[in-house]
C-alpha positions in Angstrom: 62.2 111.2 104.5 64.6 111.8 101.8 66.6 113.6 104.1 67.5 110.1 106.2 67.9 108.7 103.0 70.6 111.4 102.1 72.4 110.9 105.8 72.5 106.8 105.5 74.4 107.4 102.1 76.6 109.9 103.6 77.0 107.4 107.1 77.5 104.5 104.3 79.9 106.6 102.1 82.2 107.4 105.3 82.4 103.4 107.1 83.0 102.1 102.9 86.3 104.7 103.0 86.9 103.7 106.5 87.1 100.2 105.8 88.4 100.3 102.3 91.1 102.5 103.8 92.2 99.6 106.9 92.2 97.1 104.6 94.5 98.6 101.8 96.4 99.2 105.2 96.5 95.6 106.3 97.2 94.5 102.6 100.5 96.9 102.2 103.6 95.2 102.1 105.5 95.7 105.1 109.1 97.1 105.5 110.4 94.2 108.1 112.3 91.7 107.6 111.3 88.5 107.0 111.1 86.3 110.2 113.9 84.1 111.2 114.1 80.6 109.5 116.1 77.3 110.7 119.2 78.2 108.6 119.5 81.6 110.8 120.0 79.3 113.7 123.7 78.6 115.4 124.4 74.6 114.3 124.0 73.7 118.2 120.5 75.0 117.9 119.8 72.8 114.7 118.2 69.7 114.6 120.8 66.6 113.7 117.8 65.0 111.9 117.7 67.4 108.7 
């Protein structure tokens, strides 16, 4: 019995590291660029109504 016990805090140990690992991952600044905004555009592209 204790012996499951041991394993599902092992099993738990490993999918908390897992997990805290992708989303440290997913929180990490990236290194692109920032998207495209309307002032990148070509003045044909632009609307006339800004």
């Amino acid at each position: 019995m204790i012996g499951v016990l041991v394993l599902w805090v092992i099993v738990g140990l490993g999918v908390a590291l897992v997990l805290g690992r992708g989303i440290r991952l997913a929180d990490a600044p990236g290194g692109a660029e920032p998207p495209f905004s309307t002032a990148d555009l070509p003045a044909g592209f632009r609307s006339s109504h800004s």
